[in-house]
Structures are given as C-alpha cells and as structure tokens.
C-alpha positions in Angstrom: 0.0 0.0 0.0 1.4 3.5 -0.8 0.3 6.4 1.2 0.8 9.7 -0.3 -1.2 13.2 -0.1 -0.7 15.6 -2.4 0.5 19.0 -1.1 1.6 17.7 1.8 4.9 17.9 3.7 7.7 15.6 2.1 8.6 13.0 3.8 12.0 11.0 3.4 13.4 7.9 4.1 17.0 7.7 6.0 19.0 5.2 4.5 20.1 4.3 8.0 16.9 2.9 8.9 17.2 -0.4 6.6 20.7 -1.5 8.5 21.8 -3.9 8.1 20.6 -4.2 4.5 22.6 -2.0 2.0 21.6 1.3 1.3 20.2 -0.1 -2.2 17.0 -1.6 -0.2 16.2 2.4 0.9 15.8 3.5 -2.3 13.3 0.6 -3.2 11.8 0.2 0.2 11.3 4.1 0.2 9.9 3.8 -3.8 7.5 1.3 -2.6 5.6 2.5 0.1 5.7 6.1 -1.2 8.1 8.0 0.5 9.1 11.4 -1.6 13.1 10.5 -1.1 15.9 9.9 1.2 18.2 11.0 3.3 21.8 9.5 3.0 23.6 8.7 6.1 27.1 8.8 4.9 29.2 6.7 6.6 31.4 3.0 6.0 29.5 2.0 3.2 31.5 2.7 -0.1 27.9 3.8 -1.5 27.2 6.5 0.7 30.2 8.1 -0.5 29.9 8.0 -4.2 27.9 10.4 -5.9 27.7 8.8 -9.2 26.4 5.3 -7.7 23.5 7.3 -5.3 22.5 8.9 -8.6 22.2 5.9 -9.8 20.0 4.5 -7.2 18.1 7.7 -7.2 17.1 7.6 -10.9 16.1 4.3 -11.1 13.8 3.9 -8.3 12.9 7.5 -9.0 13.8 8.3 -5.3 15.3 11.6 -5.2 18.3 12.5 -2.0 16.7 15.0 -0.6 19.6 15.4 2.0 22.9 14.3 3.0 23.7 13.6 6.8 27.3 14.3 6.8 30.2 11.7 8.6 29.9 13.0 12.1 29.7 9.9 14.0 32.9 8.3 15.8 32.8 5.3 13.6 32.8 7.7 10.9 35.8 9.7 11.7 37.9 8.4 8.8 35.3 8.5 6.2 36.8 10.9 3.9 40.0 11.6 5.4 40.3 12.9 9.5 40.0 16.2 8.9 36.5 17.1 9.6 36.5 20.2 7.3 37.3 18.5 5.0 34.6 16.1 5.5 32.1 19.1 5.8 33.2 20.1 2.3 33.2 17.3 0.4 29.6 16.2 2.0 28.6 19.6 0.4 30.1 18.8 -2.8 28.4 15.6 -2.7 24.5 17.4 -1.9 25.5 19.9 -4.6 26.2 17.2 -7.1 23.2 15.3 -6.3 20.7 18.6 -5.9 20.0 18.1 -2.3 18.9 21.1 -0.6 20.0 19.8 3.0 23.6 19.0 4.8 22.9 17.6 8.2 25.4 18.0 10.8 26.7 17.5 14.3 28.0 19.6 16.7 31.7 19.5 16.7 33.3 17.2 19.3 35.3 18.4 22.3 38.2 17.1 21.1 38.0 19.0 17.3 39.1 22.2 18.5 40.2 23.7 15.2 37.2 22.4 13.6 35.0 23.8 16.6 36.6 27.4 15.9 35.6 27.6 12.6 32.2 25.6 12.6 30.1 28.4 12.4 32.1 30.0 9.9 32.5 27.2 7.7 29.1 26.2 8.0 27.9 30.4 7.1 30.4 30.5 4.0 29.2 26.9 2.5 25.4 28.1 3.0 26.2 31.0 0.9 28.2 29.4 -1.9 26.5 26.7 -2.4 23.3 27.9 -2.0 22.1 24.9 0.2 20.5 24.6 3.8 23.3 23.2 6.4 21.1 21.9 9.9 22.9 21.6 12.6 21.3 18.7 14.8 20.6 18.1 18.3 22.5 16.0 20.3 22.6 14.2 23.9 25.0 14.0 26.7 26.2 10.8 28.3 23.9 9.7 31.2 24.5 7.6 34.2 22.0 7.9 36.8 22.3 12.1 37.9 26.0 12.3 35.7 25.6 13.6 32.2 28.4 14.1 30.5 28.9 15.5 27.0 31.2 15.1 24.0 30.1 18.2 22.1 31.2 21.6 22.4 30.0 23.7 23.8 27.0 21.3 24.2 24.6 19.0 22.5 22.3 21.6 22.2 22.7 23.8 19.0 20.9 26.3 20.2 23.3 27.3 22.6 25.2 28.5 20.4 22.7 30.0 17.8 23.1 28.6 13.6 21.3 29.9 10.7 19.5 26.1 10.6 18.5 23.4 12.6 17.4 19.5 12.5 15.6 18.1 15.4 15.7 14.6 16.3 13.5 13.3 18.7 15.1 10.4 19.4 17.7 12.5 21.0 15.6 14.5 23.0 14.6 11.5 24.6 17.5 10.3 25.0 19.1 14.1 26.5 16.0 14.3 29.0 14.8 17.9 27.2 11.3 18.7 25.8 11.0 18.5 22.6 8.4 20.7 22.2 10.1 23.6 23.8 13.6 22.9 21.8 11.5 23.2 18.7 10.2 26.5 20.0 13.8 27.6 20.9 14.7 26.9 17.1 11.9 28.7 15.5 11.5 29.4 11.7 15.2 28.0 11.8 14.3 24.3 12.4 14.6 23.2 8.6 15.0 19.7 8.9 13.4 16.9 11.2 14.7 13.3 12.1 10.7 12.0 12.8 11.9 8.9 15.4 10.7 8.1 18.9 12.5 7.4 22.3 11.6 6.3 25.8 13.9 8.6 28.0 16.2 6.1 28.8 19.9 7.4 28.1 20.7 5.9 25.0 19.5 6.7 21.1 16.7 4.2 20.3 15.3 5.7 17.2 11.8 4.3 17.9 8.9 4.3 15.3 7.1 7.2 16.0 4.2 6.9 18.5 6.1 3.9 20.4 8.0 6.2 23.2 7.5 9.4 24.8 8.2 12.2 23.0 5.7 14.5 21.5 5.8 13.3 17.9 2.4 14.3 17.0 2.9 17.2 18.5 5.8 18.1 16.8 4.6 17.3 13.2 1.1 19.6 13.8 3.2 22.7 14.8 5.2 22.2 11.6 2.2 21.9 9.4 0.5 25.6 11.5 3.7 27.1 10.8 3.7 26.1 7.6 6.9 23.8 7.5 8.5 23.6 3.8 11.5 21.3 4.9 11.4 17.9 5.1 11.0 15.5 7.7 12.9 12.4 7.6 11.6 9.1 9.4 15.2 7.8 10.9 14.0 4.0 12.8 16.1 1.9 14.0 14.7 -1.6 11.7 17.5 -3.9 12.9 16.0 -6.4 15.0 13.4 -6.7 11.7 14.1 -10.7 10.6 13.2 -10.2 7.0 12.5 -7.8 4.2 8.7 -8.1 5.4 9.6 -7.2 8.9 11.3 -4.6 7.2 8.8 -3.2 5.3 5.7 -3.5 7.5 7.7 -0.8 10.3 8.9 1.8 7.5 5.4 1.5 6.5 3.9 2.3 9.7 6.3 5.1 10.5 5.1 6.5 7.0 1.7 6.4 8.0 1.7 8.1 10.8 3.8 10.9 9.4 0.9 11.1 6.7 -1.7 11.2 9.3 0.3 13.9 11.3 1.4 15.8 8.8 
C-alpha cells in the first residue's frame, strides 16, 4: 500500500533505517511505500560516498536524495580523510552534485578544537556558496543515573550556540531528558529539517517508530504543518532487530503512516 497526499509535507526515508541491508533496499523500500526521497547517512559503506552510484539508485527507483547527513559519528571519523572540514566540504560537494537542498550536521566534538573554531564559519560560507540549507542537529550528553556528560562543544544543544539552521531529532531529545516541544520552539522558523523517530527517556538513542516512546511526535509534526513547514521530515527508525525484508517493510510503512496522518 502506498500512502501519499498531495501537497503535503515531504517526507523522506533515512538510509540508515534499513541497516543492516545496503543502502540499495532504501531507495526501493522508500519507492515502494511512497516516500518522496531519502536521506543519506554517509558513513562505511563505499555507496554512501559515491555520488555517481547514489544517482544511480536515485534515478532508477525515481527516489530523489533530498539530504545528506554528513560523517559525524565516531565510527565515521575516517570516512573521507580525519580532517573534519574536509569532510564538511566534500559532504557539500556531494549534496551539490546530487541537488540536495540539505547538509545535516553534528556539533563538533570536544576534542576538534580547530574544527569547533571555525564551525560556524564554515558552515555560514558553505550556505552562501552553495546555495544549500546546512542543519545543525541536536545531540545528547552521556547519562548515568544524575551524571551527564557531553562530548560536544559547547553542548549537544545547537541552540546554545545560535546557527542559521537546525534539525531536530527526537530520538535525541529522549535520550538528553529535554522537551522536545520547547527545543523546537527555541529553534523557531530556523528548524529546517526533522529526524521523525521516537525514544523512551532512557539514556541511550533508540530511534523508535514514532508513536512507540515518549516524546511528543504528534505534536511536533502539527506545529510544523501551523507554521507552515517547507522542509522535510525524515523518518530515521532503527529496523535492525526486523528478521526479514517483510519485517522490514511493514515498520517503514507504519512510520510513514503516521507521518501522513500527522502531517
């Protein structure tokens, strides 16, 4: 079954949600239940990183990327080389190439002072060469019991600092202990991008189907549409305890409906 409305919001498929299949299985998952695109995790897979082989993908299951979610996590730290600059760039280069209007992106670590320096900077002087949105997400500390601890500077919370764009991930609301509702507030008509996902609270990122934990998902999504949201919102699940394709299938499918029927 496909589930579509016209004029609605567009809603996109991460291509991390179908791990451990390759990212192939996105682009037809996402083509078969109706999704409007997807959202590229780059990371270890040689796919992710080669423009010429996502266009590929993206013509023939007429999936359009409608964003690239740069190499920001620690497994990722060697995906195009260890400087993270340069791994902003080239992630840029690789939107541009593939007409993606969105560059999702952490917080710079602790430990990446050079890169923190600049990161506003960079991020300021990409947007206006390249003509593109760059949405800096929201991240979560380290919990255990009362401790938090964080590996972002100056914290996992972009809008401590203040960026041109945002993405909002639920999941890592839940998972940071914040409300959701009041982050998105704090971002205003700069929230351009959001990860639709789910979490229970407890101190770890679940991306949960939307609906399944505690965050305000519903919410979210009807403040988006009175505000008259024109990014995208991209359903980021975790699908990896899914035994088969059908298993598979049958979540992305209900985490598209209930975008539809929030949206």
């Amino acid at each position: 079954m496909v589930f579509e409305l016209a004029g609605s919001i567009r809603v996109a498929l991460s291509t991390a949600s179908v791990w451990p299949e390759p990212i192939s299985a996105a682009f037809e998952l996402a083509a078969e239940l109706g999704y409007d695109g997807v959202e590229v995790l780059v990371w270890g897979d040689p796919v992710s990183q080669d423009p010429t082989a996502l266009a590929a993908l993206a013509t023939h299951h007429r999936m359009p990327v409608l964003a690239l979610h740069a190499p920001c996590l620690l497994i990722t730290q060697r995906v195009w080389g260890s400087d993270p600059v340069a791994r902003l760039d080239r992630t840029v280069q690789t939107a541009t190439e593939l007409g993606a209007r969105v560059v999702v992106v952490h917080p710079p670590f602790r430990w990446q002072r050079d890169y923190a320096t600049g990161f506003a900077a960079q991020i300021a002087a990409l947007e206006d060469s390249r003509g593109l949105t760059i949405a800096v997400e929201n991240m979560f500390p380290m919990r255990r019991g009362r401790l938090a601890v964080s590996s972002y500077v100056p914290s996992p919370d972009p809008t401590d600092v203040g960026y041109s764009h945002y993405t909002l991930d639920l999941s890592h609301t839940a998972a940071a202990g914040v409300d959701a509702v009041a982050m998105a507030q704090r971002m205003g008509s700069a929230l351009a991008h959001l990860h639709l996902t789910d979490g229970s609270g407890a101190p770890r990122d679940e991306h949960l189907v939307p609906g399944q934990g505690s965050q305000p998902c519903a919410e979210v999504c009807r403040a988006l549409v009175d505000r008259r949201f024109t990014g995208t919102v991209v359903l980021e699940v975790s699908t990896r305890r899914a035994r088969t394709r059908l298993e598979r299938r049958a979540v992305l499918s209900q985490a598209l409906l209930f975008a539809r029927l929030h949206l």
